[in-house]
VOGU-620548 format. One line per field, with one value per residue: x, y, z of N, C-alpha, C in turn; residue number from 1. Coordinates in Angstrom, 2 decimals, decimal comma. Layout:
n_x <- (X/...)
n_y <- (Y/...)
n_z <- (Z/...)
ca_x <- (X/...)
ca_y <- (Y/...)
ca_z <- (Z/...)
c_x <- (X/...)
c_y <- (Y/...)
c_z <- (Z/...)
k <- (NUM/...)
This chain:
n_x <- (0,83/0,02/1,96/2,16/3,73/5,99/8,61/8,22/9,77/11,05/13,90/15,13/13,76/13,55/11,87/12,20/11,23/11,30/10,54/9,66/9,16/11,61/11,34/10,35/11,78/10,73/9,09/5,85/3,13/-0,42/-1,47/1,31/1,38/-1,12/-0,04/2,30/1,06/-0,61/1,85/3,59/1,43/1,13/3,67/3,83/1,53/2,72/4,33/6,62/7,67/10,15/11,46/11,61/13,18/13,30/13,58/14,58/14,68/16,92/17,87/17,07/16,09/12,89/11,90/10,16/6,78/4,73/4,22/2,84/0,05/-0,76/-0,61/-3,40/-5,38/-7,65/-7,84/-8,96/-8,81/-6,24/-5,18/-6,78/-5,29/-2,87/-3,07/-3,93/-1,28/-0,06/-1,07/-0,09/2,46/2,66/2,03/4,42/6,46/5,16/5,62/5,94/7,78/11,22/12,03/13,86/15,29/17,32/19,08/19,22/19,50/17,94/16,42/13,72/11,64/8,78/10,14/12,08/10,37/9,02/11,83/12,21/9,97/10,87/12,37/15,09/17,80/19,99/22,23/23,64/26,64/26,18/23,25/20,64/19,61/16,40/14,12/12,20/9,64/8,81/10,04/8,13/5,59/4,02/4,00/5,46/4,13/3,42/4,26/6,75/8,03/7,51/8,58/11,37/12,59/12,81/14,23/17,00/16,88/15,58/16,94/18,53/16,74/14,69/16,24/16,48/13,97/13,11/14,82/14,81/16,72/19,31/21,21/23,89/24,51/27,00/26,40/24,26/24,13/26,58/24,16/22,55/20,59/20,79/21,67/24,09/26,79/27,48/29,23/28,09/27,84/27,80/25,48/22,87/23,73/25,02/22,42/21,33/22,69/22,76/19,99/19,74/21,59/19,51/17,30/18,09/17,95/15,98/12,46/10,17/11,00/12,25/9,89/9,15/10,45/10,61/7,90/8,17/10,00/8,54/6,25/7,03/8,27/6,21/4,95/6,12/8,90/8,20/6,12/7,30/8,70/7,64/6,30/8,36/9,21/6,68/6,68/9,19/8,64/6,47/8,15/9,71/8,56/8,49/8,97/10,89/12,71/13,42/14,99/17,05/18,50/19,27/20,63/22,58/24,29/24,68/26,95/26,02/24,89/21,05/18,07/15,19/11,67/9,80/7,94)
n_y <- (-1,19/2,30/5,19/7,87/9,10/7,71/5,06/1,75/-1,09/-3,56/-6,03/-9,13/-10,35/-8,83/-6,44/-2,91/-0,51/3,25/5,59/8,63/11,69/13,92/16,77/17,26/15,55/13,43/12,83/10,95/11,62/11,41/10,53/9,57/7,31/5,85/4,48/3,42/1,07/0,13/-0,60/-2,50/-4,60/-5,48/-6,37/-8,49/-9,72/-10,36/-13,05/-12,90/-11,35/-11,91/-10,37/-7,93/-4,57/-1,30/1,89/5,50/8,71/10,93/13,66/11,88/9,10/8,64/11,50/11,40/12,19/14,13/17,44/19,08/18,07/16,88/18,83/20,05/18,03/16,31/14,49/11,68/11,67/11,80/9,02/7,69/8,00/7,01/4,28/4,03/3,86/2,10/-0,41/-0,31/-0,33/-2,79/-4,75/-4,59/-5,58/-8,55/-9,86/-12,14/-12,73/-11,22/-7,91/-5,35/-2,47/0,26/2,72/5,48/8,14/10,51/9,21/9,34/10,04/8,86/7,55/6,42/4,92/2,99/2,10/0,29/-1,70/-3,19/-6,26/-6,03/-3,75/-1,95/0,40/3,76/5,24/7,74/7,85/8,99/8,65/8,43/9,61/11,73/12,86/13,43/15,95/17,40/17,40/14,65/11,42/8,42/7,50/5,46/2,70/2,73/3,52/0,40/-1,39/-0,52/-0,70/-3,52/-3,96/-2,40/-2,82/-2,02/-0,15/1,84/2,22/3,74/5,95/7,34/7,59/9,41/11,31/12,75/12,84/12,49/10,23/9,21/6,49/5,06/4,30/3,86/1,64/0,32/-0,28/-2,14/-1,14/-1,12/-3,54/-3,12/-1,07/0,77/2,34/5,80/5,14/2,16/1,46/0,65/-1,40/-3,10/-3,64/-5,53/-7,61/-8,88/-9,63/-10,85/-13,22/-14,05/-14,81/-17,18/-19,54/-21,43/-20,67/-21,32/-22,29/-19,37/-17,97/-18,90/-18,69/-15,92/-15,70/-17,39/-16,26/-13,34/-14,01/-15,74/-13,62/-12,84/-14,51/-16,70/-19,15/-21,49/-21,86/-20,49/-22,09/-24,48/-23,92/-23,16/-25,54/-26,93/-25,45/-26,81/-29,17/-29,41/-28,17/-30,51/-32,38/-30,83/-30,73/-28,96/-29,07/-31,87/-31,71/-29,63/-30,80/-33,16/-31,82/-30,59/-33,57/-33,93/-32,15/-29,93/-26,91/-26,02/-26,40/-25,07/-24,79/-24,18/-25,64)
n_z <- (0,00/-0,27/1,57/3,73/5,89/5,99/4,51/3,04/2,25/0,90/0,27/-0,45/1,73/3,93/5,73/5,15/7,46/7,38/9,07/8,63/8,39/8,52/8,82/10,95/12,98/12,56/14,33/16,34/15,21/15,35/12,46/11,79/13,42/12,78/10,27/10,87/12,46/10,44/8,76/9,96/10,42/7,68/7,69/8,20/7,44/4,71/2,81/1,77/3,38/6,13/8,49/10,22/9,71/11,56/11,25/10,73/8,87/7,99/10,94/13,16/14,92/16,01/17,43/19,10/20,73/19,07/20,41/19,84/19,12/21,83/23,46/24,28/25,08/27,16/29,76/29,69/26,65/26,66/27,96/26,13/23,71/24,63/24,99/22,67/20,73/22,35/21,72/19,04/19,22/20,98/18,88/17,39/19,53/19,28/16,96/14,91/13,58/13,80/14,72/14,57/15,74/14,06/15,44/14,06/15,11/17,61/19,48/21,59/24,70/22,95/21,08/22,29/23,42/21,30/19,59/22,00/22,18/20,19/19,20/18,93/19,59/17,36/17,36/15,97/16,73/17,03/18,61/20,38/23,45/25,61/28,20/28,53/29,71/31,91/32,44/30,94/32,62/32,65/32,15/31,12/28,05/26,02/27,25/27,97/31,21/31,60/30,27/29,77/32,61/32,74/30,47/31,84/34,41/37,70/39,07/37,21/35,28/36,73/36,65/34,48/34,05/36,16/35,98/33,59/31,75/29,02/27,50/25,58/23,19/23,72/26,43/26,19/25,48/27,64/29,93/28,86/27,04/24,25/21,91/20,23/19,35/16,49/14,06/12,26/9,53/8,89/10,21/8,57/7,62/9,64/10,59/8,76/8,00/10,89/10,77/7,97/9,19/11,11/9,95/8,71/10,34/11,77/10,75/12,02/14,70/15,18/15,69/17,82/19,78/20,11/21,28/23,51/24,75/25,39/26,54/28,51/30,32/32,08/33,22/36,33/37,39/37,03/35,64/33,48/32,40/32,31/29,82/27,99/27,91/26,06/23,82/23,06/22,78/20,59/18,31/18,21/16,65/14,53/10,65/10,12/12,54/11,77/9,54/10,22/12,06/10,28/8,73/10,24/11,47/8,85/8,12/6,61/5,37/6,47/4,88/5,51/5,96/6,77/8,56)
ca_x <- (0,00/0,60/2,51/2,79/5,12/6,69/9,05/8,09/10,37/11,37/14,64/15,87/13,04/13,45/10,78/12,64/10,02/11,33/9,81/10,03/8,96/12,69/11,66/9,54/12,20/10,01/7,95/4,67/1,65/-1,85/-1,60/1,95/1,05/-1,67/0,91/3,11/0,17/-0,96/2,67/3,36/0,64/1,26/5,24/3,34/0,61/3,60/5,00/7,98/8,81/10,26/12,29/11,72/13,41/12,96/14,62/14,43/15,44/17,42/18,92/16,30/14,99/11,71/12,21/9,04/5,56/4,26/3,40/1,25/-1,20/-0,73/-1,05/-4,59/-5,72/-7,91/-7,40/-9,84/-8,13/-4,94/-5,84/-6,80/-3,81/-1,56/-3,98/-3,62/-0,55/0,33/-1,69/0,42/4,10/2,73/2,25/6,14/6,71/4,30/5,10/6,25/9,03/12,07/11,81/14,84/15,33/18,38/18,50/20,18/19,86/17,60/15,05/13,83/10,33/7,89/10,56/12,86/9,91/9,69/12,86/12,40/9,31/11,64/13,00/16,86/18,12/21,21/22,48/24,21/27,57/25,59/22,34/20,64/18,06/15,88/12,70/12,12/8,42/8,79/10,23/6,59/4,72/3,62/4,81/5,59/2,81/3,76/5,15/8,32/7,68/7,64/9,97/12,65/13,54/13,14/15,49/17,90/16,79/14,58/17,59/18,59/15,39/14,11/17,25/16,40/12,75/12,94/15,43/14,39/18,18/19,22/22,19/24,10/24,74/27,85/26,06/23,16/25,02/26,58/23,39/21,59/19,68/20,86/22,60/25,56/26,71/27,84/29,47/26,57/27,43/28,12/24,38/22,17/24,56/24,83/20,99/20,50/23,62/22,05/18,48/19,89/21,74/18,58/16,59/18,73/17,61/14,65/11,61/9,26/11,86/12,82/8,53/8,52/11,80/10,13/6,78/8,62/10,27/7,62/4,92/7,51/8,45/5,28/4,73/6,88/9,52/7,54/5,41/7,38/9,62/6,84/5,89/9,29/8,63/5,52/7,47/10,28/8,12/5,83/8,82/9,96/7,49/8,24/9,84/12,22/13,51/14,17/16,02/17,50/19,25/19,52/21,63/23,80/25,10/25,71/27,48/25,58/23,46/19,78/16,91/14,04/10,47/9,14/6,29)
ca_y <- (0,00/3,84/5,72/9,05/9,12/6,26/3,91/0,57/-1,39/-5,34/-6,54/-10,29/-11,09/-7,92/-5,06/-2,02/0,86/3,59/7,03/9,99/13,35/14,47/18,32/17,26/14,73/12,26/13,12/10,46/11,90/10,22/9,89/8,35/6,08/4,88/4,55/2,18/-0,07/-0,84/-1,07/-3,73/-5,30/-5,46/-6,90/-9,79/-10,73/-10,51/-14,33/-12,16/-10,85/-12,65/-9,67/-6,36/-3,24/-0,02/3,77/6,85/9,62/12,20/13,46/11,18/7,34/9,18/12,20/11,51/12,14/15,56/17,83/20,12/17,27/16,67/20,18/20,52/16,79/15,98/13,20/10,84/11,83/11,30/7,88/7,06/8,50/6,36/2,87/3,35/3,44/0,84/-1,03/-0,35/-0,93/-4,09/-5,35/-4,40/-6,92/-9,58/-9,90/-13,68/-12,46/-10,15/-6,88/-4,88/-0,96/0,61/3,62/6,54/9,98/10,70/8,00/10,26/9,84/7,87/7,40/5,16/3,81/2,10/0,91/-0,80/-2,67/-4,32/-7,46/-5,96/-2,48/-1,33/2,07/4,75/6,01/9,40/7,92/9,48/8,17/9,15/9,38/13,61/13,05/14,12/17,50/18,23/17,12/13,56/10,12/7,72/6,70/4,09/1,70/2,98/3,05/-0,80/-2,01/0,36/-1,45/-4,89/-4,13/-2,18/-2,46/-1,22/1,16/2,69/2,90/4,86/7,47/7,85/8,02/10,50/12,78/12,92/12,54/11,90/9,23/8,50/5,49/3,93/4,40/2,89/-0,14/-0,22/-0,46/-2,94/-1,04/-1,48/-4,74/-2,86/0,15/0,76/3,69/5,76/4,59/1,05/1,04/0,20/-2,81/-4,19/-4,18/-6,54/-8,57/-9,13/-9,94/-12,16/-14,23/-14,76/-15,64/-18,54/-19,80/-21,99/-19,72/-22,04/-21,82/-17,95/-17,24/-19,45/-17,98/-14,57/-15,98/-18,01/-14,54/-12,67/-14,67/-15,68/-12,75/-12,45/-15,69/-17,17/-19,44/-22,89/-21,83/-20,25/-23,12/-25,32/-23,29/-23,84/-26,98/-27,30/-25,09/-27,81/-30,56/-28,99/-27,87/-31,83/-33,03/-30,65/-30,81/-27,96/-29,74/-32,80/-30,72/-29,08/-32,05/-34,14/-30,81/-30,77/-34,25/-34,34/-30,71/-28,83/-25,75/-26,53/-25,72/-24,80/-24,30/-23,40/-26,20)
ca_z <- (0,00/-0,27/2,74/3,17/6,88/6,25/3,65/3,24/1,19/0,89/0,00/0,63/2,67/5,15/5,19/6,19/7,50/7,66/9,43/7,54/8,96/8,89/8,93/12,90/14,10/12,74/15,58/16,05/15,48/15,19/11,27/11,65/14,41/12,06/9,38/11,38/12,70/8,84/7,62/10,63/10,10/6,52/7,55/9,21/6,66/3,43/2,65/1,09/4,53/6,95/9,49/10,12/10,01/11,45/10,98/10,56/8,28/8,83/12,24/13,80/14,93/16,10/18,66/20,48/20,30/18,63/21,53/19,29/19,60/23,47/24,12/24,42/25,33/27,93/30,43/28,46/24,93/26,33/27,79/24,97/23,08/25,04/24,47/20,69/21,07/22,95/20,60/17,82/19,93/20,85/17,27/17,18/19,82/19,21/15,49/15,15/13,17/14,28/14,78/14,78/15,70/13,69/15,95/13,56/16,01/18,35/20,44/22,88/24,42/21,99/20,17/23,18/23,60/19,77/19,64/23,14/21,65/19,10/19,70/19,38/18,91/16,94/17,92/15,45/17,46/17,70/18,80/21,97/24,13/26,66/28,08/28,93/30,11/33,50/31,73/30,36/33,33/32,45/32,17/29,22/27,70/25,20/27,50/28,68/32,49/32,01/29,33/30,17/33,79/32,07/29,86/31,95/35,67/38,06/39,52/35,96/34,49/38,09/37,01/33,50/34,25/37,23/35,92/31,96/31,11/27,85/26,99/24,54/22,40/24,41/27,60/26,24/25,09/28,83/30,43/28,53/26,22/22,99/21,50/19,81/18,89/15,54/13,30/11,66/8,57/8,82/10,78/8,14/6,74/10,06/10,65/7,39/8,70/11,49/10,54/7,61/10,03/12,23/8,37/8,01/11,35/11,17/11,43/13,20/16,17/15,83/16,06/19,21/21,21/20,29/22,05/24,58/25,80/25,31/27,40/29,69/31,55/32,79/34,62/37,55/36,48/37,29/34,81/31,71/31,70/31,18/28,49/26,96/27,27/25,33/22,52/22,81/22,41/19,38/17,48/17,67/15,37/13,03/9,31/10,28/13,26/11,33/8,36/10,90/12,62/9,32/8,14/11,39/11,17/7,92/8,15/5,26/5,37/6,55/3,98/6,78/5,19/7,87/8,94)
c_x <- (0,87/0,98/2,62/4,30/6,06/7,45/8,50/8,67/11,40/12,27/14,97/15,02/13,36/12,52/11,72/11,32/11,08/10,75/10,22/9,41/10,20/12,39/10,67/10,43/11,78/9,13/6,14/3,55/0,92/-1,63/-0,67/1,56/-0,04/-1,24/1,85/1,78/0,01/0,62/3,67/2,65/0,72/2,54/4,30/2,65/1,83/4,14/6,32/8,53/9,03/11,45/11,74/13,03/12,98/13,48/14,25/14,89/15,56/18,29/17,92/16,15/13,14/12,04/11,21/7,78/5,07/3,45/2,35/-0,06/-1,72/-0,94/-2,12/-5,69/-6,36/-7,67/-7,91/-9,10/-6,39/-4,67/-5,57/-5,66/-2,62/-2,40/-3,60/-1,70/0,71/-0,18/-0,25/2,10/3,55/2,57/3,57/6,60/6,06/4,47/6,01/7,41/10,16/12,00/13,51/15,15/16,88/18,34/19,78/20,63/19,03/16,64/14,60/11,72/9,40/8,49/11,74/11,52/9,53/10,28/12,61/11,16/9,34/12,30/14,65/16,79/19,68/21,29/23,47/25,34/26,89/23,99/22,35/19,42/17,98/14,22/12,23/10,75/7,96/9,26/8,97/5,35/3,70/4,73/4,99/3,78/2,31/4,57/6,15/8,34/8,21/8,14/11,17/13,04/13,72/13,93/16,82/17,77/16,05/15,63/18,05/17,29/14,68/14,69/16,96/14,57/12,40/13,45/14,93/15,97/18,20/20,68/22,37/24,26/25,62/27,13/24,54/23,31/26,01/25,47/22,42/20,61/19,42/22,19/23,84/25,43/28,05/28,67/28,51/26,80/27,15/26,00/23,45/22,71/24,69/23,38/20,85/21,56/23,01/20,83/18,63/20,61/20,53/17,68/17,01/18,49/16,12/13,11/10,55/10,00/12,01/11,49/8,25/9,11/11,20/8,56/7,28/8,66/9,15/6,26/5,57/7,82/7,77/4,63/5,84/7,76/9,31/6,66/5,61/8,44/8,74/6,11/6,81/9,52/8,02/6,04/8,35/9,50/7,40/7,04/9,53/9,66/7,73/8,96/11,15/12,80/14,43/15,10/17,33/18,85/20,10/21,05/22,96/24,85/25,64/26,42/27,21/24,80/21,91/18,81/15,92/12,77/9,52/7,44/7,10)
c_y <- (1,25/4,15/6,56/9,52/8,28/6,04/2,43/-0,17/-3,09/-5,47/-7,88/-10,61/-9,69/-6,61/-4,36/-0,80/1,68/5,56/8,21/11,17/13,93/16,17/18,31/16,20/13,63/11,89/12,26/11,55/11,04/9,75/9,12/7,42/5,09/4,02/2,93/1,01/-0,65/-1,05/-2,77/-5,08/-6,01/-6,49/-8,39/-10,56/-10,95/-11,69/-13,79/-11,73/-12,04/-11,91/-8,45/-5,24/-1,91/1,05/4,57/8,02/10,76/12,19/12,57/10,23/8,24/10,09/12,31/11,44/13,74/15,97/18,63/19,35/16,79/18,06/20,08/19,31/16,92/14,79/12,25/10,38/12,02/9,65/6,84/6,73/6,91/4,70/2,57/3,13/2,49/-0,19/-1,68/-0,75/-2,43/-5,26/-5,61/-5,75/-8,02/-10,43/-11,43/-13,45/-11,57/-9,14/-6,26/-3,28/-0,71/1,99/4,80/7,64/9,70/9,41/8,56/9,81/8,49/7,09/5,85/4,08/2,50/1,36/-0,23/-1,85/-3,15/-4,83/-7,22/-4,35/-2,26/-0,44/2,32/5,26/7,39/9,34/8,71/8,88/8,79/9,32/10,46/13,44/13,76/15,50/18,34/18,21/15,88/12,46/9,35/7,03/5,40/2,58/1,79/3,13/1,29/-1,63/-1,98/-0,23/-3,02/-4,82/-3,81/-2,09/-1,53/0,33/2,35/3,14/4,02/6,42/8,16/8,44/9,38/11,68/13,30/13,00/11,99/11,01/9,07/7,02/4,67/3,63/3,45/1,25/-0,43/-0,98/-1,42/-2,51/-1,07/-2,71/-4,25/-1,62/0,34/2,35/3,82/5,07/3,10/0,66/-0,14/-1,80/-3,74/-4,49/-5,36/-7,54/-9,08/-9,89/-11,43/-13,58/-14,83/-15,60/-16,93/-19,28/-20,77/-21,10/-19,98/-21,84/-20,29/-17,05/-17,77/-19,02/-16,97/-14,52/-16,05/-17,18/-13,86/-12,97/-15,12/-15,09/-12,62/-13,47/-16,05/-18,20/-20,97/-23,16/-21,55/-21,21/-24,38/-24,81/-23,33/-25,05/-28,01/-26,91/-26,08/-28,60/-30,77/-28,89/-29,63/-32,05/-32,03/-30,88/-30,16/-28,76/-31,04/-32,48/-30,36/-29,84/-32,96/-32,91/-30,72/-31,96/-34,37/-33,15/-30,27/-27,57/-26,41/-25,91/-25,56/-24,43/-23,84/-23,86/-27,41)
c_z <- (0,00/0,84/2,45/4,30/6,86/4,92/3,90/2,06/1,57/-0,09/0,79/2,13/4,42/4,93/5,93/5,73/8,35/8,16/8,66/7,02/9,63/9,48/10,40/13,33/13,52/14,10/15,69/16,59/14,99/14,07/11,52/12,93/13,59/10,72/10,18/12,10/10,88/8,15/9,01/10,40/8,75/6,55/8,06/8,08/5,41/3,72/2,15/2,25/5,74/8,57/9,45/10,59/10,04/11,68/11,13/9,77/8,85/10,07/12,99/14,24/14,73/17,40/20,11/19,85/20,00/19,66/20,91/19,38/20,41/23,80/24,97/25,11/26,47/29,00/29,52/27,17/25,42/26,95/26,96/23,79/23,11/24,59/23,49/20,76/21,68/22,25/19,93/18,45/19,89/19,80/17,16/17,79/20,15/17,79/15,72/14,13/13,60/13,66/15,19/14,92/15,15/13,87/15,51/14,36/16,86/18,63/21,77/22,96/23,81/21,56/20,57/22,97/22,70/19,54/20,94/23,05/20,54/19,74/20,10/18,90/18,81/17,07/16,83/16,98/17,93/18,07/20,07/22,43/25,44/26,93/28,60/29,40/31,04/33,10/31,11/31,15/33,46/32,20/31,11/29,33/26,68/25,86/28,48/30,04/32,78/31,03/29,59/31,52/33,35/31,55/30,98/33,58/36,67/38,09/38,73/35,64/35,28/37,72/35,83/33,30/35,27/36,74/34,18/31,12/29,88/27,52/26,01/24,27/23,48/25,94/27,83/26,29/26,92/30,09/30,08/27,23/24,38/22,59/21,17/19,41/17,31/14,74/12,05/10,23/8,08/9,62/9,95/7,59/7,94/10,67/9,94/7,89/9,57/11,44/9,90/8,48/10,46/11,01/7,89/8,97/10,91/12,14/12,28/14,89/16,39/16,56/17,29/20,13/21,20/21,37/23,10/25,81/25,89/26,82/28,37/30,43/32,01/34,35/35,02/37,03/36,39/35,75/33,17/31,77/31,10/29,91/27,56/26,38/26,51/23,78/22,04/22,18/21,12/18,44/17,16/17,21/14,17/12,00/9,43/10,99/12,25/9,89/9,11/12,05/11,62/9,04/9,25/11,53/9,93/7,22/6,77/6,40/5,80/5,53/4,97/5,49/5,77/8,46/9,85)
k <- (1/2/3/4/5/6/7/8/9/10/11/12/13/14/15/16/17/18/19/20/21/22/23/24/25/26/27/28/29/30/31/32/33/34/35/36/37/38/39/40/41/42/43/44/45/46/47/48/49/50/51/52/53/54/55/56/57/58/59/60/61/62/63/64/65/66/67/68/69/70/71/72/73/74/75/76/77/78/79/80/81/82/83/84/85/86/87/88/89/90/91/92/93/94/95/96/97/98/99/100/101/102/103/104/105/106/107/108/109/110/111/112/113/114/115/116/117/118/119/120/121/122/123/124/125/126/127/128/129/130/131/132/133/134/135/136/137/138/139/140/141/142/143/144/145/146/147/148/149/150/151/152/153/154/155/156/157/158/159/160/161/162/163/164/165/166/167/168/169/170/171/172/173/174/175/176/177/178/179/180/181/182/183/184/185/186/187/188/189/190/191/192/193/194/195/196/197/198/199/200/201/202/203/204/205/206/207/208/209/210/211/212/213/214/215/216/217/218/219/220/221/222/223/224/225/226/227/228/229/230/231/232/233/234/235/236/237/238/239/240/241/242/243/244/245/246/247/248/249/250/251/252/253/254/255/256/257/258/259)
């Protein structure tokens, strides 16, 4: 389909979306927020895709959420705001394929919170993150409250949440919050590096570790191990597995088809 905030574009089995309201930051507002739900959605239903990527043009990832449209909001209509929202992140990390943030400039706000509902995030040497909320008199509303200590700890996330501090790139990558940190130009090349590695993976397994995690942090650990369990035991029976084994002893490549 047509986009007007956005790229959407498939090479080699990877959709990269990327944002693209360079002259606001790439700043989400309502249209793009509805923009990234249908081009998500879209990465999920395509048999051609099998990874995602996501960017930003410009000096940007996404700088946040457009206050001209928070201005004026009521409790109710911001609420709500934050709901859709959360919506549309959780598509990000629910999608049974990998999700990957390739975080060029800024991730501030809306915009941390994005990347941190992708499965991995690559950092640009001059990224910055941060979550400034408490600087405008409110709190994250996409999430970030309760991603942001999962990933990096209650005691960090408390410092970056309380004070609205902004971090760079190496600091992020000390703390947990981004997988690696890269030089900006080399970013995009090792996103697709990346991704294609995980593509050669058998995808029946990479949609169940992404579940596994996913549904396991939530329950106690009696409980998401038997849930790994049940993944273990399903993925035995399948075609991939036995490709997947057949290919190991007899040291080739595996063909996976993904049933």
């Amino acid at each position: 389909m047509a986009y007007e905030l956005l790229t959407f574009d498939v090479a080699d089995r990877i959709a990269t979306i990327t944002v693209n309201r360079p002259d606001k930051l790439n700043a989400l507002n309502d249209a793009l927020m509805g923009e990234l739900q249908l081009a998500i959605v879209e990465a999920g239903e395509r048999t051609d895709v099998g990874a995602v990527l996501l960017t930003g043009a410009g000096r940007a990832f996404v700088a946040g959420a457009d206050i001209a449209e928070l201005v004026g909001q009521s409790a109710v209509d911001g609420k709500a705001r934050a709901e859709r929202g959360q919506r549309v992140f959780r598509r990000f990390e629910t999608l049974p394929k990998p999700t990957l943030a390739a975080v060029n400039g800024f991730a501030l706000g809306g915009g941390c919170e994005l990347a941190m509902a992708c499965h991995m995030r690559l950092a640009s040497d001059v990224a910055k993150f941060g979550q400034p909320e408490v600087k405008l008199g409110i709190v994250p509303g996409f999430g970030g409250s309760q991603r942001l200590p999962r990933l990096v700890g209650k005691g960090r996330a408390m410092h970056l949440l309380l004070t609205g501090e902004t971090i760079d790139a190496a600091e992020a990558y000390r703390i947990g919050l981004v997988n690696r940190v890269v030089p900006a130009a080399e970013l995009l090349p090792a996103a697709r590096a990346l991704l294609t590695t995980i593509l050669a993976q058998g995808p029946l397994a990479v949609a169940h570790c992404i579940e596994a995690v996913d549904r396991g942090l939530d329950m106690d650990l009696d409980d998401a191990i038997a849930l790994e369990a049940s993944y273990f035991g399903l993925l035995s029976a399948s075609a991939d597995k036995a490709e997947g084994m057949r290919a190991f002893l007899d040291k080739r490549p595996a063909q996976f088809v993904g049933r």
